[in-house]
N, C-alpha and C positions, 0 to 999 in steps of 0.2 A: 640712650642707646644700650642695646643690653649686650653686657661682655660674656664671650664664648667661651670656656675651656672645656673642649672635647674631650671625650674618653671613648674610644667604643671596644666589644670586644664580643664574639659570636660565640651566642646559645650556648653550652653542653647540656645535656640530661644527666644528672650529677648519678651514682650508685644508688638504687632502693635501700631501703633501711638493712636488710635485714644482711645484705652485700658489706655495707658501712660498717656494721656492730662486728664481721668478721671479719674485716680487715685491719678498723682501725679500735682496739678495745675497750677506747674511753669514749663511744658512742661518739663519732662522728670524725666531718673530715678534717686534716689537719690544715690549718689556715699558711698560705704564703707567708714570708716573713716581711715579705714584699706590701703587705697587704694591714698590715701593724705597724702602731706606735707608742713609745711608753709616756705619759702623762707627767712624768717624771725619770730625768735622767735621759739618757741617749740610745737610739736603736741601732741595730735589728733589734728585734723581738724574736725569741722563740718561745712557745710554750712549754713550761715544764710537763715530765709527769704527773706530778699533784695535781696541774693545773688543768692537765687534761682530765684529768680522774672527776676534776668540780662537774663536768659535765652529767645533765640525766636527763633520760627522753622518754623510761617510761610511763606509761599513762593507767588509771585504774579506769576513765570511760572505754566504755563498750569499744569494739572498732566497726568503724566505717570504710567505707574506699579509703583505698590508701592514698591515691592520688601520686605523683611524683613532682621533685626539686628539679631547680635547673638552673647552672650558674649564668648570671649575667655582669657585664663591665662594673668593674666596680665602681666605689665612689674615687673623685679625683683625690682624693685623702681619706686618710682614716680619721672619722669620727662617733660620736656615741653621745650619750644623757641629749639628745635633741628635746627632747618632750615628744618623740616619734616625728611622723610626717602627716600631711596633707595633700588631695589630689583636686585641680580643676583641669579640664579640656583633655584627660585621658593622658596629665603627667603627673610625674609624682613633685612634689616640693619639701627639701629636706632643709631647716633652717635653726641657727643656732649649736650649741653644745659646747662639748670638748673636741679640741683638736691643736695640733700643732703646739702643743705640753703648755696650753692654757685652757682655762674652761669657760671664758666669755667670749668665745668666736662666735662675730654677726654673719658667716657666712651664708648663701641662701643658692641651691644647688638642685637642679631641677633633671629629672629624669626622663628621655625622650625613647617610649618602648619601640615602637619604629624602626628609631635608628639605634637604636639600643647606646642610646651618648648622653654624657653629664653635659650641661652650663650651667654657667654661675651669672648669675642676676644680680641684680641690686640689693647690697646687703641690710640686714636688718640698722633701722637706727640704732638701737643696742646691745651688744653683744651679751647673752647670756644662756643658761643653760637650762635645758626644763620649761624650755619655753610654749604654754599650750599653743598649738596652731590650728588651723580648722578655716575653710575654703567655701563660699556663698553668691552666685551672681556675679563671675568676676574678681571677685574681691578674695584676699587671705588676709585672716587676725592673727595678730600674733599679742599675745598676752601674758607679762609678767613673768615670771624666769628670776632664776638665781645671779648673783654675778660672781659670787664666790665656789667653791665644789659644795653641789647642792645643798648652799646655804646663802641668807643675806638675797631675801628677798626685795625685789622693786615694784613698783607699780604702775610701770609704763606699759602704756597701752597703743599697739598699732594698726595700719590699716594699710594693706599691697592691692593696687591697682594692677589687676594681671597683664592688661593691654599696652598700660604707657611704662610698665616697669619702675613703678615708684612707689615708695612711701610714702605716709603722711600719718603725723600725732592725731588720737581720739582722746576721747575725756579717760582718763587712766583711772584703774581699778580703785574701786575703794578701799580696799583695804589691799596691800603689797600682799605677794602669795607668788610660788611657782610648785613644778609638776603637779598641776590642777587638772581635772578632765574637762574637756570642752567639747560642746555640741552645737547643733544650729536645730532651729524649730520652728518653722514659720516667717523664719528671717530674723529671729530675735538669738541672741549668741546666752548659753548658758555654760557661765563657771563655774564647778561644783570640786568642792573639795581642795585636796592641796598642801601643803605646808606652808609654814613663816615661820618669823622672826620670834626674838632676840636668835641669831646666830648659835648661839652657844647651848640654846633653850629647845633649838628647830623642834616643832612638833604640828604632827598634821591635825587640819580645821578640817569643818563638815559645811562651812560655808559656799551658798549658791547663790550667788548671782547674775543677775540678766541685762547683758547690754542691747537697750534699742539704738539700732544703727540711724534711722530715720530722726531722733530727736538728742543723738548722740548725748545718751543719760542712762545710768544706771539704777538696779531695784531690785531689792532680797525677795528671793524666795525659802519654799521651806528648805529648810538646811539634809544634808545627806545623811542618813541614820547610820554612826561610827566614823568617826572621822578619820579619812586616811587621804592617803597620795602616791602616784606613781598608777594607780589603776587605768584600764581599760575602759574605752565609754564609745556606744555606739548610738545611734537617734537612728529611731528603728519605731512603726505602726505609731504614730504620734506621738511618741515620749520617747525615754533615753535612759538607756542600760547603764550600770556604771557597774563594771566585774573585776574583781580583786582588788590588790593593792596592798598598802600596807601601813601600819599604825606604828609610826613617828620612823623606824626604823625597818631594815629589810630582815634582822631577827625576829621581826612580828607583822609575818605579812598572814591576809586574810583572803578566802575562797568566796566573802560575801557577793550575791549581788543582789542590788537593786535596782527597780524600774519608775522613774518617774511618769507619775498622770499630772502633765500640765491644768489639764481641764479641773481636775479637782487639788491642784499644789499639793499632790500624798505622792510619798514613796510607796511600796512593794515590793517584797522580797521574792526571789524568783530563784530556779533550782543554782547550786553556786557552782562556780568554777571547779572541773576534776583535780587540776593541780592546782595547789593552794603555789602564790608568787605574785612578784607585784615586777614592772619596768618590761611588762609585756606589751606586745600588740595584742591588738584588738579592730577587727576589720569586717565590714560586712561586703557581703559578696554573695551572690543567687540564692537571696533570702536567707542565711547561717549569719550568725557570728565566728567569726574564725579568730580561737587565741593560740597565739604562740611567742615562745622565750621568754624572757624575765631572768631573777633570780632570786634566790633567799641565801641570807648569808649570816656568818657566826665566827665567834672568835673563840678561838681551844688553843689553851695556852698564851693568851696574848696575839695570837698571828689569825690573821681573816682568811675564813675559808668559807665554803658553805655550798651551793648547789647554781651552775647555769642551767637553765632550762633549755629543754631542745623542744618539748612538749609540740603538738600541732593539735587541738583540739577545736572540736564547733557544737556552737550550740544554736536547736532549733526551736526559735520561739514559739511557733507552734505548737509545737508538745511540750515544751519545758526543759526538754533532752539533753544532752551532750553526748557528743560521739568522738573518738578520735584518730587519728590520721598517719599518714608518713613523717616522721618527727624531722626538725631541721639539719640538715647533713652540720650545718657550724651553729650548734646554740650559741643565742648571745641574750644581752639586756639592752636595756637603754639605748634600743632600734629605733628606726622610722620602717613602718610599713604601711602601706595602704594597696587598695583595688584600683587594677587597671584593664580594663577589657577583661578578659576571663581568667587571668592569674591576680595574684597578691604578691607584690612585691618587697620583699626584705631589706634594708638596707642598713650598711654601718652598724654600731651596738659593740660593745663590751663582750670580749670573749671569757673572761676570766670574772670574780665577784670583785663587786667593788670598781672605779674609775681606774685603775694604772692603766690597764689598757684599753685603747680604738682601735677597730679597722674598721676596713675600705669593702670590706664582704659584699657582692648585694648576691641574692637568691632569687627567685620565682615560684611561687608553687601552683601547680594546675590540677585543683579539685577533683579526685576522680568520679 
């Protein structure tokens, strides 16, 4: 039986940007306190000035429509590091992360734009963070995740029956890995890239490979050229984009992207991300790629600071292009966002660098 906890809460058309940047001067809006929680220690949450200052939304691509935001009910909790989200049947599915000042929540939190309401489903067998997810025929994978703060890789591997509301164990990855990119291609699941183990070591792999669901067995392909984790990945004209991300750390994130050609196992490099950052979305939607948020971050003086992205950028495979867009009124990181009917839906993510904080944020943006 699937358990309900509603949330609903009606549309607004949030401020245009440029309304935002002169209201509120660290680029965007400021978040409920209602709507935050600290990963550590006790709330409310307010954000500082510093903290607001982390934020940046502008862009060096050209501009396009600007398109507009729009807020919608938030998540039933503040959450963030999901490994993003995934959509079947025109919902969204937000599963895994940080929340509730632990970072191995199995929760699984499903978005209904309709009625504009959260439920909660049947939670993941394992709770962890960074969890890749990716949605095919019914079905959602969910694949390997951290247990610790983005560290302390597993190699459990699962499989969500959307109809009956259950799980069930597949043959688990070969080798432990989380915030990996994951795509579907033909019905076959490609894991590409990621970090691991030793804990203390974590550094990201360029490792790819492909689970066949039909003979439930896994098999390498060619590996990803530079290896990182936390990037964007979209399966797009028969192969699969993989845009930014970052090499072992968010001090050394890259603008790379690359395009696999199934047919011939080769990569391809393809024009790179405008903003260089990694713990973004990544979403396709009326033929674009649409990247937005992440962060890059740095320590001055011993104390983490560095940069949340508010960015809203797309790029058109067709030409190679990038253009960019109305920037997100609440940057954050370590969102779930994906396509739902004619918006892309924002949800949850790190408002500040770094895990202390989650919220419950969700957005909309409707492409102009």
């Amino acid at each position: 039986m699937r358990r309900r906890l509603m949330l609903t809460g009606a549309a607004a058309t949030l401020a245009a940007p440029g309304l935002v940047r002169a209201q509120h001067p660290h680029h965007g809006m400021p978040v409920p306190p209602e709507q935050m929680a600290p990963l550590r220690g006790q709330g409310p949450v307010s954000l500082t000035p510093a903290q607001m200052a982390q934020r940046a939304v502008a862009s060096t691509a050209p501009a396009g429509p600007p398109g507009r935001w729009e807020a919608r009910a938030p998540l039933p909790m503040p959450r963030s590091e999901m490994a993003w989200a995934t959509a079947w049947e025109g919902r969204m599915h937000i599963l895994g992360g940080y929340a509730e000042q632990r970072v191995d929540r199995p929760y699984h939190h499903v978005y209904d734009p309709a009625a504009d309401r959260w439920s909660l489903l049947a939670p993941l067998p394992r709770g962890a963070n960074h969890v890749a997810v990716a949605a095919d025929a019914g079905r959602i994978f969910a694949l390997g995740g951290f247990t610790e703060q983005n560290r302390a890789a597993h190699d459990g591997a699962f499989l969500y029956d959307v109809a009956a509301d259950r799980w069930t164990a597949i043959a688990p990855l070969p080798r432990a890995r989380g915030a990996a990119a994951i795509a579907i291609l033909g019905g076959q699941v490609h894991l590409i890239g990621g970090a691991t183990d030793p804990a203390g070591e974590r550094a990201s792999i360029a490792w790819h490979e492909v689970y066949d669901p039909q003979a439930d067995r896994w098999a390498q392909r060619r590996p990803l050229p530079g290896a990182r984790d936390h990037a964007g990945v979209v399966a797009y004209g028969g192969g699969i984009h993989v845009v930014g991300g970052r090499f072992n750390t968010f001090e050394y994130n890259t603008a790379l992207h690359h395009f696999y050609d199934p047919a011939r196992d080769l990569w391809l490099e393809r024009a790179p991300l405008p903003t260089t950052r990694s713990g973004h979305g990544l979403v396709l939607l009326k033929d674009r790629f649409w990247a937005m948020g992440g962060e890059t971050g740095r320590f001055e003086g011993g104390v983490l600071t560095g940069t949340v992205h508010g960015q809203m950028e797309s790029y058109d495979p067709a030409t190679d292009t990038w253009q960019s867009h109305a920037p997100m009124p609440t940057p954050r990181h370590g969102l779930g966002a994906v396509a739902l009917g004619d918006r892309i839906h924002v949800a949850g993510g790190g408002p500040v660098v770094g895990g202390g904080i989650q919220t419950s944020t969700h957005e909309a943006f409707l492409p102009g």
